[in-house]
Every structure is written in C-alpha cells, then in structure tokens.
C-alpha positions in Angstrom: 0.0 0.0 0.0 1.4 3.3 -0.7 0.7 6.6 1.1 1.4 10.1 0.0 1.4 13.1 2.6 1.6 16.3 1.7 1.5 19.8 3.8 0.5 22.6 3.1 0.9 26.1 4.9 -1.4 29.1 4.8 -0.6 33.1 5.1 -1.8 32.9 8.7 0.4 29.8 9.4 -1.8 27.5 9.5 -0.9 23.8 8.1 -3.2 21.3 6.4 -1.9 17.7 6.6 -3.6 15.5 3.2 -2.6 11.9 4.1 -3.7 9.9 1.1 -3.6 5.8 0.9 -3.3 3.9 -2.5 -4.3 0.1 -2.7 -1.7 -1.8 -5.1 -3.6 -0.9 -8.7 -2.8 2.8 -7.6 -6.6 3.7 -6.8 -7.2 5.9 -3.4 -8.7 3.8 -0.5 -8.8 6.7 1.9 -7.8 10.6 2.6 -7.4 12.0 5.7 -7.3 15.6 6.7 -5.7 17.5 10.2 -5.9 20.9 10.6 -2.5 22.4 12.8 -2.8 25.6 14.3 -3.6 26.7 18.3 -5.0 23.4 18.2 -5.0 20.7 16.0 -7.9 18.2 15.3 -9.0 16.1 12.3 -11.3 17.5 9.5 -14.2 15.3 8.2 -13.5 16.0 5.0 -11.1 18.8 2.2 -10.5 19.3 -0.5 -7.6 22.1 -1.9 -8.8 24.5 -4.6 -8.4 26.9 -6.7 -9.7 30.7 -6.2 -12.3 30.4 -8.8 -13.7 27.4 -7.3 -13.8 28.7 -4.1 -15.8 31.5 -5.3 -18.3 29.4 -7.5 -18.5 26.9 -3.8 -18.9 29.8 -1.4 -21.8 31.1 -3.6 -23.8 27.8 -3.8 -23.5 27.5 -0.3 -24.4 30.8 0.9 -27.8 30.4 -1.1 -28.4 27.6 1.0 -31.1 27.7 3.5 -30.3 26.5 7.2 -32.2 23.1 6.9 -29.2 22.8 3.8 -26.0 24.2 6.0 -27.0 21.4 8.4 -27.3 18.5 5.4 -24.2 16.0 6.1 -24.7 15.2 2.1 -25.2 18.9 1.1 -21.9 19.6 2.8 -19.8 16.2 1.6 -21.0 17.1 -2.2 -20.0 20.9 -2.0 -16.4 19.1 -0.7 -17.0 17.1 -3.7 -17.1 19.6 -6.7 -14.2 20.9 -4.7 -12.0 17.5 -5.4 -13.2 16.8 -8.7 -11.5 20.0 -9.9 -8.0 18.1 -8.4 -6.3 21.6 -8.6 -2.6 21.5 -8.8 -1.7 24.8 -8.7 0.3 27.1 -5.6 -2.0 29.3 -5.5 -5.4 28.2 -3.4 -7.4 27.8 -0.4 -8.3 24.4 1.4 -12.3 24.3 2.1 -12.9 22.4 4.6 -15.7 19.7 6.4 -16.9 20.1 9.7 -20.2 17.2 10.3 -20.1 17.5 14.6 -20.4 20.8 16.3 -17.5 20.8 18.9 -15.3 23.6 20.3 -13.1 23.7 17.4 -16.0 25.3 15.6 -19.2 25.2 14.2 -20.8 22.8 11.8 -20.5 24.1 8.3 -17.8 24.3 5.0 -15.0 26.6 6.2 -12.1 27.6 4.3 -8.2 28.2 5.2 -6.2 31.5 4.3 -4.4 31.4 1.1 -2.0 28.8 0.7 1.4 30.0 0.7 3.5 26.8 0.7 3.0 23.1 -0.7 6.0 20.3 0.5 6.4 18.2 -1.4 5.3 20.0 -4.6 3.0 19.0 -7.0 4.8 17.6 -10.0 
C-alpha cells in the first residue's frame, strides 16, 4: 500500500496535513485531513482548490437555507465539486468539512487563508 502526505501552509500559518492511501492498482482507498494551528484536530473531509472554485463553492453555499447548511450530504458534495476539480496549482485555499459541532467550531464548509507553501510540490 502506498501513502502520499503532503502539507500545506497558509498566510496565517496555519498547516493542512492530506494523508492519502493507495491500494496496489494505484486507486485511493482513503484521505485524511488534520488541521495544525492553536489546536490541531482532524477534518471530516477537504479538498484544496483553486480561487475560482472557491468562489463558485462559497456562492452555492451561501444560497443555502439552514435546513441545507445542516445537510451531512449537502456539505460532503459541496467538498465534492471541490475534489473533482483536483487543482494542482500554488495558488489556493483548502475548504474544509466540519459534520459534529465541537469547540473547534461550528458545523458548516469553512475555508483556510491562502496557501502560501505546498512540501512536497506538485509535480
């Protein structure tokens, strides 16, 4: 099985950790997200994007009513749309899942700061 990690760092120095696990035929069995900061907890679900689709994203989701913003499978497809893009670029935000209202925040899409640094690269 292989794994692929990659970090990625925000203006406000915040850091993103993608942990991503392949099965042998190269097809990924699971992605895992932690947000680092003042605290650090574990994300339900990301996806790193580009500006535009960040824009088109926060525009479907601020037409949604509070019945949607409280939708597990409103949210997960919004995160969705966000992966099927599989931007590559430097320049971008992470968006971000949050299913269980806890003290880390509320339940809802959030989004990082601009990313400012990607290790490793994308190729």
């Amino acid at each position: 099985m292989k794994q692929e990690i990659r970090k990625f760092t925000t203006e406000s120095g915040h850091i993103y950790i993608q942990k991503k696990r392949f099965n042998e035929k190269g097809e990924l069995e699971s992605e895992t997200w932690i947000k680092k900061g003042k605290s650090s907890f574990l994300i339900n679900d990301a996806a790193f994007v580009s500006a535009k689709t960040y824009c088109r994203l926060q525009g479907i989701y601020s037409n949604y009513t509070e019945k949607e913003k409280s939708n597990d499978s409103k949210l997960m497809n919004l995160i969705n749309i966000g992966k099927i893009e599989n931007y590559r670029g430097k320049e971008g935000k992470i968006i971000y899942l949050i299913l269980k209202e806890e003290e880390k925040g509320k339940k809802g899409i959030w989004q990082s700061g601009p990313v400012i640094k990607i290790e490793p690269p994308f190729e």
